[in-house]
N, C-alpha and C positions, 0 to 999 in steps of 0.2 A: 477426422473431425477438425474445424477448423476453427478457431478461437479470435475474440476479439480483441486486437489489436491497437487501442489510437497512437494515432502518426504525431499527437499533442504530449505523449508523456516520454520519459524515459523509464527505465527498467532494473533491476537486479536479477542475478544469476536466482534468485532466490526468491522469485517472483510476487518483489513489489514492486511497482507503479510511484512515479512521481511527477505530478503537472503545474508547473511554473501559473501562478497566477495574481497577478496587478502586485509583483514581488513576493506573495509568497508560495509555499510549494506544499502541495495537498497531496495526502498519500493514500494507497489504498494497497489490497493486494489487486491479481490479476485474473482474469476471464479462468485461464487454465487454473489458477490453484484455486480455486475455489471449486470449479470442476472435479480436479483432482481429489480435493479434500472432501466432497460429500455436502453435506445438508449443514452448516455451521447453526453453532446451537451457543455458541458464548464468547465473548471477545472482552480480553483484558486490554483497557487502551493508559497510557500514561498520563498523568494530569498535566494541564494548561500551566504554562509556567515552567516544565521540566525541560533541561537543557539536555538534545540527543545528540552523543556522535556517530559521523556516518557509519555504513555498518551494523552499529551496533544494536541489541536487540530494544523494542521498542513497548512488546506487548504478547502478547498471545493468543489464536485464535484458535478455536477448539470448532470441534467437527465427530457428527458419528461414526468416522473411519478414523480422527488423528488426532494428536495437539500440536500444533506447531509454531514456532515462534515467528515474531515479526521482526523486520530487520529497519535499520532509517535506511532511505536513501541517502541521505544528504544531513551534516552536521544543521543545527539550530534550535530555536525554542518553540515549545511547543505555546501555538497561539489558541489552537480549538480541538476538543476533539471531538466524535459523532457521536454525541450520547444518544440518539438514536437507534445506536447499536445496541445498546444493555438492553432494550428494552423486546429488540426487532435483528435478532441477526442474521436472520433470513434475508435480509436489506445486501447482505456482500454477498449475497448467491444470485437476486434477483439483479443489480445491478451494480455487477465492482466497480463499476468506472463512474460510477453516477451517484448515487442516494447511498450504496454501499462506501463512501471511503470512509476513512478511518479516522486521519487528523491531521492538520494544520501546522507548519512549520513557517519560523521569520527566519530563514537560511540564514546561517555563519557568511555564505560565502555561496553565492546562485553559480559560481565555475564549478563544484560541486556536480552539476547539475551533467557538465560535460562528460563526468567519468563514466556515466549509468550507459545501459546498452542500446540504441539506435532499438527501434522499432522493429527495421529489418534485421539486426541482429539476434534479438527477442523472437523474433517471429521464425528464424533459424533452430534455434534451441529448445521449441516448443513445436515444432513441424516436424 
């Protein structure tokens, strides 16, 4: 099966997504984990205003197969998140790259952005 991939984001081992935009860096998870994880039915996102370091977890998405946590890619503040999602979180199955992300960061630091995995790296790991 083949999963999608944009050549616009960077990646965690841990499969979230992060896409650089007009400075800030919008997150979501990925094609595959959402695949992986089944029908998602609830997502815990952090409030606007909360300062994340990279790495560190950010929230939690739950699924009829799992719970699992969310990671930052990237230190900074959170500027927005998708409340969208409480409402529709069938939104990160139907489209993680799109109408499914998660939430908005004003990066610490967009060289951050550099450590996450190349697309082809990504697309190794998940192939």
């Amino acid at each position: 099966m083949t999963f999608d991939v944009p050549d616009d984001c960077g990646y965690l081992e841990t499969h979230e997504w992060a896409r650089e935009q007009d400075g800030l860096v919008r997150v979501g998870i990925t094609d595959f984990a959402q695949d992986e994880l089944g029908d998602v039915v609830f997502v815990e996102l952090p409030d606007e205003g909360d300062d994340l370091d990279a790495d560190a977890t950010f929230g939690v998405v739950e699924s009829i197969k799992a719970v699992s946590d969310l990671y930052s890619p990237v230190s900074g503040t959170v500027t927005a998140v998708n409340e969208e999602l409480f409402d529709r979180p069938e939104l990160v199955n139907e489209d993680p790259f799109g109408d499914g992300w998660m939430l908005e960061l004003d990066p610490a630091d967009l060289g951050e952005m550099e450590d996450l995995l190349s697309p082809e790296a990504y697309r190794e790991q998940t192939g």
